[in-house]
N, C-alpha and C positions, 0 to 999 in steps of 0.2 A: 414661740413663747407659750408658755402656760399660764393657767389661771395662777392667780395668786395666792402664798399660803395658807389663810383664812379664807380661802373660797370652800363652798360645800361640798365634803365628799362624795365621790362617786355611788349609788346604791343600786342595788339588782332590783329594785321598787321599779313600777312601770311609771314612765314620766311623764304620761299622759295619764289621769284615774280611769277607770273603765266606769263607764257611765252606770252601770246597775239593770240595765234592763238591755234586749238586741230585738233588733227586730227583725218579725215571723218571715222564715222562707218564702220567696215568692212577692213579699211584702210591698216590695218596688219592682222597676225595671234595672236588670242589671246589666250595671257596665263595667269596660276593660279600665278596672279601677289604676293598674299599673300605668299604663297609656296614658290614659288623660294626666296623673298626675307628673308622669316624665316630660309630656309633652307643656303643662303648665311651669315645669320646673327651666324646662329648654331656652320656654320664649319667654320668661318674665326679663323686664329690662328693670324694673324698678319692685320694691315690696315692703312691707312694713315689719319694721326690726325691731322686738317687743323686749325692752331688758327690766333688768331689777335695779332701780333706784336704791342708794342706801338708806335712805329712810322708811323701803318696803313698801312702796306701791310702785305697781309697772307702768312704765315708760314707753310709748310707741314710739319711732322715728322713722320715718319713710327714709330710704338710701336706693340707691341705684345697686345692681346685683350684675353677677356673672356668673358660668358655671366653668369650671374645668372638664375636662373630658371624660373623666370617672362621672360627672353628674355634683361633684360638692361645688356648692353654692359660695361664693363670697363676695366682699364687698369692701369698700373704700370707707374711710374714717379719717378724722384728722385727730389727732390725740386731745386735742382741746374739746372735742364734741364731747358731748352728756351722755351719749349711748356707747362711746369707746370709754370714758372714764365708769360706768355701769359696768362693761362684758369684760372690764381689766380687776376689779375686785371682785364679782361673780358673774363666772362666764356662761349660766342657763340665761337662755332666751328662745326667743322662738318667729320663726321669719314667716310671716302670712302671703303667700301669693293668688292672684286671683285676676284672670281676665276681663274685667269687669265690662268694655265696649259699651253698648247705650243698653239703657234697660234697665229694667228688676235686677238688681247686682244678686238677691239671694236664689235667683233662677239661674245662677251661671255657675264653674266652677270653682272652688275654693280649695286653697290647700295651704296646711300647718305643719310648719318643722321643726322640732323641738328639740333642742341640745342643746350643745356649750361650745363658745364662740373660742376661737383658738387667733391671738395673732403672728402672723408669719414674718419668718426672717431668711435671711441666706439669699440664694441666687432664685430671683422672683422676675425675672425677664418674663418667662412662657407664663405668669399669672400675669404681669402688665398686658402683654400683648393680646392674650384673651381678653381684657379687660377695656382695651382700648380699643380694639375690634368693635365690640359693643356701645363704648360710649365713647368715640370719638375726643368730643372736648372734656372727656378726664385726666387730656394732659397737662391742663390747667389745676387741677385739684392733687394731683400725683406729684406737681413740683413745689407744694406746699414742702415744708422743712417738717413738719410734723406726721407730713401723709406715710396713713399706713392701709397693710391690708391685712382683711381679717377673715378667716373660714369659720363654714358653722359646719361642725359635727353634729349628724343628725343624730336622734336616740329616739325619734317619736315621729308619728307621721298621720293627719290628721285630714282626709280628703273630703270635703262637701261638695255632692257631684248635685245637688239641688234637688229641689222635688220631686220626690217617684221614681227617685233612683236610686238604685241600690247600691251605694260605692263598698265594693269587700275592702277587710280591715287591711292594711298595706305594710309591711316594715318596711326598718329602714333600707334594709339589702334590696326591697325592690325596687327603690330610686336608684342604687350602684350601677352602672355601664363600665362592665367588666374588661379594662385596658391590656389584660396579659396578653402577650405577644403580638401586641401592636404597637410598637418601639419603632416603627418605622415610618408606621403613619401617622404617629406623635411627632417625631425628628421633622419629616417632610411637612409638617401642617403648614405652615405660612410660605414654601413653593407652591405646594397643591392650593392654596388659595385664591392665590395672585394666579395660576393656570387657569381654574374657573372662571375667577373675576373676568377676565381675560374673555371671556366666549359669550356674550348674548344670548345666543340662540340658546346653550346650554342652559343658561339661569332661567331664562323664559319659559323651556320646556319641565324645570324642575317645578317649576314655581307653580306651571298648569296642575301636572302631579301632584303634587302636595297640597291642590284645591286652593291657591292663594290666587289674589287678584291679579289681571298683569300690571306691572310696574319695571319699577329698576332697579330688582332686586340683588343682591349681592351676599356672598357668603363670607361669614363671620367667624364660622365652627367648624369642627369637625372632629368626629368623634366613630368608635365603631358600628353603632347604630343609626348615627343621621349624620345628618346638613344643618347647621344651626342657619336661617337665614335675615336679612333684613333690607328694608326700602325706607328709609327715612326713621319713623320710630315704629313702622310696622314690623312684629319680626314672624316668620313661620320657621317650621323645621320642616324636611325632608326625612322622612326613615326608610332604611332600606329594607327591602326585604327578609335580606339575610344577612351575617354579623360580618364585616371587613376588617380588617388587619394591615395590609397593608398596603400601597397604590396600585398595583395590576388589579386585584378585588376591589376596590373602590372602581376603579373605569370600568370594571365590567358591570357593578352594580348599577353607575348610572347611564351606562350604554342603553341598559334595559329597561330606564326609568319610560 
């Protein structure tokens, strides 16, 4: 489904304004602005979903999120919510993630995505099953008679990697994880899971890898770049080296992790 007729046309206007001033080379420390914000986009389980009220002031609403295997982001609504009736007559908004753990929240990373929320229809099984992966008891909310789900199309992308760092500017395309011909490792995702799930030692050893705590962690994702992982509401990613496609490259990916 699309926005509604009277939603605002599309423009070639940048959807973010450009602030007016950049700052000097050198100015910060610089980071792998794409990385941190894939990786903040990977592990967010929850985020704040910013729409346009009809009366023209914005709305926050915290929801719980998911990613599909490209990297787009979505989310769960029930049609009665304030923020699905908002993204159903104008669908710009914009979803704020940010790892916040203990601390100075504005010393940590922050990231904004800016587009127009789309809701889906047709055969949404592999978006449940992402989705449940993740949030387990959204089976409760998913058998709502109203429950829907909703993708954001990004068009804007807005990273604060905090003080003294210098996050370069990002588009959209550099959140994409490019799925062409990995058809197979799509199809097998929820085999290749339960194989994982299945092995201990594997998860523990990825888990070392990817600098996470040890725990009981288990896999949730899978995509051609990583591991989506999680222990309770902790969640990490694994990335691999190099890009897989389809299961013989993934086992040998993590053979070598």
């Amino acid at each position: 489904m699309t926005a509604a007729s009277d939603s605002p046309s599309v423009t070639t206007a940048p959807v973010i304004t450009p602030r007016g001033m950049e700052l000097p080379a050198g100015a910060g420390q610089p980071v792998d602005a794409r990385g941190l914000a894939c990786d903040l986009l990977r592990r967010a389980r929850a985020g704040v979903l910013s729409t346009l009220d009809p009366g023209g002031y914005p709305l926050g609403s915290v929801t719980n999120i998911a990613t599909m295997p490209d990297g787009t982001p979505f989310f769960f609504a029930a049609l009665l919510a304030v923020h699905a009736r908002n993204v159903l007559k104008d669908p710009r908004a914009c979803l704020t993630l940010a790892d916040l753990g203990t601390g100075d929240a504005l010393v940590r990373p922050r990231l904004g995505l800016v587009g127009r929320v789309e809701m889906l229809e047709g055969d949404l099984d592999s978006w449940r099953q992402r989705y449940l992966r993740r949030h387990p008891k959204g089976k409760l909310y998913l058998a709502l008679p109203d429950a829907r789900l909703f993708r954001l199309r990004i068009e804007g992308v807005h990273l604060g990697a905090g003080p003294g760092r210098n996050a370069a500017q990002l588009a959209p395309a550099d959140l994409v994880t490019d799925i062409n011909g990995a058809e197979e490792l799509m199809t097998r995702e929820d085999d290749l899971i339960a194989e994982f799930n299945a092995a201990p030692d594997l998860l523990e050893r990825l888990a070392l890898a990817g600098g996470l705590a040890v725990g009981r962690w288990k896999v949730v994702g899978i995509d051609p770049e990583g591991l989506d992982l999680m222990d309770g509401d902790a969640t990490g990613r694994f990335t691999f080296k190099a890009r897989v496609t389809d299961a013989a490259s993934l086992h040998a990916a993590l053979a070598a992790a």
